[in-house]
C-alpha positions in Angstrom: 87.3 93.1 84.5 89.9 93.4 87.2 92.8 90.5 86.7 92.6 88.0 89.6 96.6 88.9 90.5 95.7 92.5 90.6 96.9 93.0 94.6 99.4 89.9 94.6 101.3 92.1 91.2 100.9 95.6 93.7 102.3 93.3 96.5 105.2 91.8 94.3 105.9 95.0 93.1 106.7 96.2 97.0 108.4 93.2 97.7 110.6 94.0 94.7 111.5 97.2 95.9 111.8 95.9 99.6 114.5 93.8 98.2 116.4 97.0 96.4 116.0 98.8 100.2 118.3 95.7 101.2 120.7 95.8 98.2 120.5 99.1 99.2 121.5 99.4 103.3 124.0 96.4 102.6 125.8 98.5 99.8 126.0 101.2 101.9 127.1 98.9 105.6 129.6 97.7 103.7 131.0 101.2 102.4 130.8 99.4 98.5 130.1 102.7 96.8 130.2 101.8 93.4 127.6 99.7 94.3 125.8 102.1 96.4 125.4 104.8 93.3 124.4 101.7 91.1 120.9 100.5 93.4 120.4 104.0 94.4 119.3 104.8 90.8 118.0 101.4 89.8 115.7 102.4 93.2 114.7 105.8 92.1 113.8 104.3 88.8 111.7 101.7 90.1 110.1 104.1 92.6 109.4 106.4 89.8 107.3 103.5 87.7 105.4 102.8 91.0 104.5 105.6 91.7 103.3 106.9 88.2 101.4 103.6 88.1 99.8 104.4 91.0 99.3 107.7 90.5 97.8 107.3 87.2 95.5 103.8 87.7 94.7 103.8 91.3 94.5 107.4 92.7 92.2 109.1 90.3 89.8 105.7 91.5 90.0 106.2 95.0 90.0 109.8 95.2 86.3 110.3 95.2 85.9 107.6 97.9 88.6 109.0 100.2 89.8 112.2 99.0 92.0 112.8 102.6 94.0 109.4 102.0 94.5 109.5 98.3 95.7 113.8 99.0 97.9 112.1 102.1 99.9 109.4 99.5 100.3 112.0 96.8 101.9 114.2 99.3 104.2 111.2 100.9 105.3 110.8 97.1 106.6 114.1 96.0 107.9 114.1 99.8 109.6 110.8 99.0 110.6 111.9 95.1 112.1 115.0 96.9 114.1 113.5 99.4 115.6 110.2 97.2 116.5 113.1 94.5 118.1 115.5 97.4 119.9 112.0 98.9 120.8 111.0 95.6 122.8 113.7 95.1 124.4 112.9 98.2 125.0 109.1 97.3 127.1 110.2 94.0 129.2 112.1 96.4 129.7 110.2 98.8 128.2 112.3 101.5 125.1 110.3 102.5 125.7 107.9 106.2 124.1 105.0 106.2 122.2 106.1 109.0 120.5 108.9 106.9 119.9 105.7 104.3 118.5 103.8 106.4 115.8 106.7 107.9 114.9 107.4 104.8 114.3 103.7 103.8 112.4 102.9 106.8 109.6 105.7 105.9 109.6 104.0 102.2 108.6 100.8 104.1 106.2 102.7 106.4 104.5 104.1 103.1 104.2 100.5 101.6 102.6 99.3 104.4 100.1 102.3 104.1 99.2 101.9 100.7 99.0 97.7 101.5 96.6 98.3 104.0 94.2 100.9 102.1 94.7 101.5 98.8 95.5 97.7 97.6 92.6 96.4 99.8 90.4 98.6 97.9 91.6 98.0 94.4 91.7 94.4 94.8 88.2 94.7 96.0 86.8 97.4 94.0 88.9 98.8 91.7 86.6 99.0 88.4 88.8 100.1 85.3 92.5 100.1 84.7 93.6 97.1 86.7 95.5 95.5 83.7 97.2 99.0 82.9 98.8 98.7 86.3 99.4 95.2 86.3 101.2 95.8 82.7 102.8 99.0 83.9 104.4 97.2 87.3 105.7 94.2 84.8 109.1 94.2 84.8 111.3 95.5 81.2 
């Protein structure tokens, strides 16, 4: 039985994150450094539980009903894993413009609103098994 907060928890867990991008483009507009290096990995941590969440509760769900879309979000996430590891370097030396940041964050918002508009539709409408493994898994520590 799916929990009734199953898409507001998917949608909290993006708003979450939306607020890191923030922390994240202010840290970096304001040339705070320290601060920059310390959200930069508290966001590739919390992308990495999303996205295993995902990955592992929603995806192998969906994939037999669209097999194009869930292949199309796998691929934005090792795209995105890539590039926040390949920036991340860049952030702990202080070689990343907040212009590149702020590309980069703006196709993490592009990919929310993807997955808000397909894949959390459907699971909050038909997702059959492992809705309180992703609600537990998106929980925060």
């Amino acid at each position: 039985m799916k929990p009734p907060d199953l898409k507001l928890r998917l949608l909290a867990d993006h708003h979450r994150l939306e607020k890191l991008f923030t922390l994240v483009m202010d840290a970096f507009e304001a040339d705070a450094r320290e601060d920059t290096q310390r959200l930069w990995t508290e966001l590739e941590h919390g992308l990495e539980r999303h996205f295993a969440a995902e990955e592992r509760f929603l995806f192998p769900q969906f994939d037999p009903l669209d097999p194009a879309e869930t292949a199309a979000l796998r691929a934005e996430h090792v795209t995105i894993m890539r590039q926040l590891e390949e920036l991340g370097v860049g952030v702990d030396l202080k070689l990343v413009r907040a212009e590149v940041a702020r590309a980069f964050i703006d196709s993490l918002r592009a990919h929310a609103t993807r997955e808000d508009a397909v894949l959390y539709r459907w699971a909050d409408e038909s997702l059959e098994t492992g809705a309180s493994q992703i609600v537990e898994a998106l929980s925060d520590d």
